[in-house]
N, C-alpha and C positions, 0 to 999 in steps of 0.2 A: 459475593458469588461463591457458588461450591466448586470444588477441585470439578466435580463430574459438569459443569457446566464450561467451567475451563477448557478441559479435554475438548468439549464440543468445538471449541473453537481454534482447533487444530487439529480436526482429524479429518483424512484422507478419506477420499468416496472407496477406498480398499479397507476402512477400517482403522487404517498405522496413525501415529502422533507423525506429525513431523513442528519443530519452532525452529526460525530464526529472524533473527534481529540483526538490524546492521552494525558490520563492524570497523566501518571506519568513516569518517564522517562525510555528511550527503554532499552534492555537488550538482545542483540541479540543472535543465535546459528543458524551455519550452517551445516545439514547432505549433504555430496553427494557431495562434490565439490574438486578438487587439490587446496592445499595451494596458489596456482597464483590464484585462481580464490575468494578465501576466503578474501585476500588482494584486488580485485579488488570490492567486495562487502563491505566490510569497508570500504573501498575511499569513495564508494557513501554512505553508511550513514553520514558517518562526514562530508560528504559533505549538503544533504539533511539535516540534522541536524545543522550544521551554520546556514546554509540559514531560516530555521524554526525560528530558538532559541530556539529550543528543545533539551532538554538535552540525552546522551546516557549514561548506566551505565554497569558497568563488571555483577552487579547481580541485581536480584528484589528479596527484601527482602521476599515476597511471594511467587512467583512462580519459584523464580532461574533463568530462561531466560523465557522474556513474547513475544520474535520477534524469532519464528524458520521458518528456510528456510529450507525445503525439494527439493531436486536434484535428478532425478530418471528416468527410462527408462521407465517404465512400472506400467501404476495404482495400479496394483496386488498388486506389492510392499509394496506400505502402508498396509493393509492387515496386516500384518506381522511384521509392526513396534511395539514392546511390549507398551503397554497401551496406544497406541495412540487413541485408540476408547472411550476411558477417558475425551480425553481434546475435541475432536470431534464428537459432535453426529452422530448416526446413520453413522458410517465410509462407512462401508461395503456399503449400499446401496448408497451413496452419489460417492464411486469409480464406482458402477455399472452404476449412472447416467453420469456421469464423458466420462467411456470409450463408450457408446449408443452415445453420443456427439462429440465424435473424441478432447474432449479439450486437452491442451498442459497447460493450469495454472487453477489455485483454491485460493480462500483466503477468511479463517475465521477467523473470528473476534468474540474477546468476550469482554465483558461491564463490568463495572461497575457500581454502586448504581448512580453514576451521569449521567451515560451514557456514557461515556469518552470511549476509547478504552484503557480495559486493560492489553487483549492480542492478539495476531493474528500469524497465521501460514500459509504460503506460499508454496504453491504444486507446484512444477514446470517439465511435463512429458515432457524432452529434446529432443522434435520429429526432424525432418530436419528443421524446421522454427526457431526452437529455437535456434539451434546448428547453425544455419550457422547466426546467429546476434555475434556480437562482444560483449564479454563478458562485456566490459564496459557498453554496450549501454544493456542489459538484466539486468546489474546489476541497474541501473537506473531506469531503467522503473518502476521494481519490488519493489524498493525503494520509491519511491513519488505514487504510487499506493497502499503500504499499510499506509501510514502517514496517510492518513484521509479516511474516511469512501467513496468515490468516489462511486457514480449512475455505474450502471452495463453498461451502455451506453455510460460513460464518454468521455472514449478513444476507440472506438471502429470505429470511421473510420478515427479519428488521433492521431496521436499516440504523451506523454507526452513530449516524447523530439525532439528536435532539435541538427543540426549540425552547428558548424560554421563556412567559409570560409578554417579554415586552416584545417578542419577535426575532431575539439574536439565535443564531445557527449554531451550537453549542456541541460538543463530544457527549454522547449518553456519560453518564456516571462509571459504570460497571465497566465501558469499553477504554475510557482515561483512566481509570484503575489498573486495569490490565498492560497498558500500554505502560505507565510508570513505574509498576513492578517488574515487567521484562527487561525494562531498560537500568531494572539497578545493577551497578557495578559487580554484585554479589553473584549473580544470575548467569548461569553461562549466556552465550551468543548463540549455539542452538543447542537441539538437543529432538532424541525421537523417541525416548520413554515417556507413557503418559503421567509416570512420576514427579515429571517437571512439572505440572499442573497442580501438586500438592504443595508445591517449592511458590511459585506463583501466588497462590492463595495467601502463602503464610508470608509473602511479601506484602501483597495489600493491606494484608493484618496489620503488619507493623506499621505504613507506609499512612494509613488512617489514624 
């Protein structure tokens, strides 16, 4: 990939770079899903997580689980989840924006003093588009779209994974490229120049 295709995939609907990567390791929890389906989202963290070299953990010493997945039929819902409007500002009006839009996902992210991502939670309204993808391939997607901080445009007229001849649900090439250069130890954890997209590049460089 080129630096300028890079940028692409971190820049703000105002134009600005913004990257970040998590900085300390994931701790995941999932509401809303059958046990197959809770198994088939673990695969893809350990999996996205090899691939990274980032670490995943049963707890975070500070928040207890800092990666929740929300599974749901209907925005209302949240609403109603007890102190979710705690960890989420402005809930209520953020569902209202939510269901005006017809969206089907949501993801917020919160920082750290480095900028890192310290935590993040995953809305996911199970409409017919969602429900009829193979839960592998929703489990994936949702997975390498909260690892780093990804431009709101990223994926938005292609989508992060690929398939491969025999039918497996696979990371595109170019996006687990990206993903294992952000995450090298060399790399800061974020950054809002889009010079870090030339630092990126010349990771995959080496990293291939």
């Amino acid at each position: 990939m080129t630096p300028d295709q890079i940028v692409d995939f971190f820049t703000r609907p105002d134009g600005s770079y913004a990257f970040a990567r998590w900085g300390r390791p994931i701790a995941p929890v999932v509401f809303g899903v059958a046990d197959a389906t809770l198994e088939v989202l673990k695969g893809a963290l350990e999996a996205v997580a090899a691939l990274s070299g980032h670490k995943l953990a049963e707890t975070d010493p500070e928040l207890g689980a800092n990666l929740m997945f929300f599974f749901f039929e209907d925005w209302d819902e949240l609403v109603e989840v007890p102190n979710l409007e705690q960890l989420v500002p402005d809930l209520a009006g953020k569902v209202a924006e939510l269901k005006g839009a017809g969206a089907n996902q949501y993801r917020f992210f919160r920082f750290d003093d480095d900028g890192a991502i310290q935590a993040a939670f995953v809305f996911l309204r199970m409409d017919a588009a969602l429900s009829a993808m193979a839960a592998e391939d929703v489990a994936l997607a949702q997975v390498v779209q909260v690892m780093l901080l990804w431009g709101p445009g990223a994926f938005a007229g292609v989508s992060p994974l690929a398939h491969t001849p025999e039918g497996a649900v696979i990371l595109r090439p170019e996006v687990a490229a990206v993903l294992r250069a952000a995450y090298d130890p060399v790399m800061p954890v974020a950054a809002k120049d889009a010079s870090h997209a030339l630092r990126l590049a010349a990771r995959m460089g080496a990293v291939e």
